[in-house]
N, C-alpha and C positions, 0 to 999 in steps of 0.2 A: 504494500500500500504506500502510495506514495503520497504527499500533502505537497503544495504547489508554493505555501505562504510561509513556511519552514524557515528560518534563518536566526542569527545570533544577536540582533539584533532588542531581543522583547527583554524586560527589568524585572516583570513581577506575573505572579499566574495568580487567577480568583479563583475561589470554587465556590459556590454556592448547593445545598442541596437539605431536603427534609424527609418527609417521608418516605423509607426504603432506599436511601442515599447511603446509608452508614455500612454497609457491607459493599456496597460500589465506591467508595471513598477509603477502604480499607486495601480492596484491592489494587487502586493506585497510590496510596504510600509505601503497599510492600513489596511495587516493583519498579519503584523507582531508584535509580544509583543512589548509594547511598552519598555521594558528592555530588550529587544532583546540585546545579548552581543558580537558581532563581528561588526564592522566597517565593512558596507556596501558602495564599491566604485563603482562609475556608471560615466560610459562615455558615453552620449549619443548627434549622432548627433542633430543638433539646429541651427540656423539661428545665424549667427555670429557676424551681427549688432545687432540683438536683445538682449539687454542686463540682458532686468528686465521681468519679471512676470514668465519666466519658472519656474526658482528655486522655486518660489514663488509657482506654482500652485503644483508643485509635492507637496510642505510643507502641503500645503491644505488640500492633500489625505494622507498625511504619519501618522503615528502613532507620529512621532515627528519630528523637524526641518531639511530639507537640506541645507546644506553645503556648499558654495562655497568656499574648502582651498584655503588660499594665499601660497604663494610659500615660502619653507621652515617650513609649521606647520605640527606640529607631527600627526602622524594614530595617535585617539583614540579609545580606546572601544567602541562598542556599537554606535559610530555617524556616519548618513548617508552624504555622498560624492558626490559632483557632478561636474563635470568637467567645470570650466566655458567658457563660450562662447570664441569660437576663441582662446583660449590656448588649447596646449599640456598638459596633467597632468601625471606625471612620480611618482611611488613610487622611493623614494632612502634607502639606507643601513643606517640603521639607525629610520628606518618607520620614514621619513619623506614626502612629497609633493613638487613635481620640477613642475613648470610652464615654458611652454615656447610659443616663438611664431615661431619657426621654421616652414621652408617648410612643407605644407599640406602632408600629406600620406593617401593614397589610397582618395585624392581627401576634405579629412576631416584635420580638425582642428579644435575642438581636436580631435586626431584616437585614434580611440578602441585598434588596434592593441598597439600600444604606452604606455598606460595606463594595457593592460592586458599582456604584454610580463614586463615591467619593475617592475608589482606585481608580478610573476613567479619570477623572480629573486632573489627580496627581500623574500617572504614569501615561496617558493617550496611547498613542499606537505602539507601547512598548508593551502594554497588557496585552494578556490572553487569559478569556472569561471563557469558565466553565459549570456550567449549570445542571446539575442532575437530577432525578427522582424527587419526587413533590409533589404534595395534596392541595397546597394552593399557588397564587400565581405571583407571590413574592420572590425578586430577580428579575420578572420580565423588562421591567423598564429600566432594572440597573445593567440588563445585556443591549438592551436597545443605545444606553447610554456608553458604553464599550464601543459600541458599534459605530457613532457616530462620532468618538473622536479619535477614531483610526484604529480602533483594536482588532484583535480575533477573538472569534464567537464559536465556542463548540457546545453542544448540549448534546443529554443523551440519549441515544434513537428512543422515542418515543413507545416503542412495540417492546421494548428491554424492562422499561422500568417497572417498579412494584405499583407505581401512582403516576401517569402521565400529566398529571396535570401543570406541574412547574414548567418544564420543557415544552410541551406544546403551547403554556400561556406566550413563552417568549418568541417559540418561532410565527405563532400570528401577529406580531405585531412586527419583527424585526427578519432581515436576509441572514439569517445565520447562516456563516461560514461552514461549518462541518458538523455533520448528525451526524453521531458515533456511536457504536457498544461499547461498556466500558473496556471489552480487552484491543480497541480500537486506539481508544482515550489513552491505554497503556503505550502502544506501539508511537501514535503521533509525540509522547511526551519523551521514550526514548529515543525517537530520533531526534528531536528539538536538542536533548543533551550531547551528541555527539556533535551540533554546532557550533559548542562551548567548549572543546576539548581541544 
């Protein structure tokens, strides 16, 4: 499989995903190199009293540890992100990390849309938004917004997921670049790393 839009070029990758995301988001942290070299950020819904063992179980399957940024610490290279429970997580100018606990959007705290509209901002066509498995249509307008300041847009084939409803909210409103299976989503992200080597 080849991808046409591939180069060394992109700073940061988003992932967005809720319902039935968490074993498709498992499978690409535990095959990704483990010097994988972009800061992978991931907003995914989660139970918002719950505070402990998610992060934890993603670490389990990832290639290397997830992240819960505190508010104000810089994107680094290479480390993976995770939105923590009941905040908002915002990139700002400057790659840094904003926490909040503002009003819910589209019913979530943290929203995908929030987290993938404020990476577009900061990074434009150096992001690549990735949106998976979802019950509702939080992310559509943060991939529409990837989209239109020059990012890449992959969501995951529709027919794969536990819950199509995330991914198809976004591809009817936005051209997304690539509809993938996740062992699709594996192959495009290792070849993206051999652009960095």
């Amino acid at each position: 499989m080849k991808f046409a839009k591939l180069n060394n070029t992109y700073k940061a990758i988003v992932v967005g995903g809720s319902a039935g995301s968490f074993q498709g988001i498992t499978r690409i942290l535990s095959s990704l190199p483990s010097d994988f070299p972009l800061p992978v950020i991931m907003c995914l819904h989660r139970l918002k009293h719950v505070r402990e063992g998610f992060t934890e179980a993603l670490s389990i399957k990832s290639v290397k540890p997830v992240i819960e940024p505190h508010d104000k610490e810089s994107v680094k290279k290479g480390n993976f992100y995770l939105a923590p429970a009941n905040y908002h997580l915002s990139v700002e100018l400057g790659n840094t990390f904003a926490l909040s606990t503002e009003e819910m959007v589209n019913n979530s705290r943290p929203s995908i849309d929030i987290t993938l509209e404020s990476s577009a901002y900061v990074f434009k066509d150096k992001l690549i938004g990735i949106l998976l498995s979802g019950a509702n249509k939080d992310g559509a307008i943060g991939m529409q917004k990837i989209k239109d300041r020059g990012g890449l847009t992959i969501i995951q084939e529709p027919a794969e997921c536990m819950i199509d409803t995330m991914p198809a909210a976004a591809k009817a409103i936005t051209e997304i670049d690539y509809t993938l299976k996740i062992d699709e989503i594996i192959v495009f992200l290792n070849q993206l790393y051999k652009y960095y080597r």
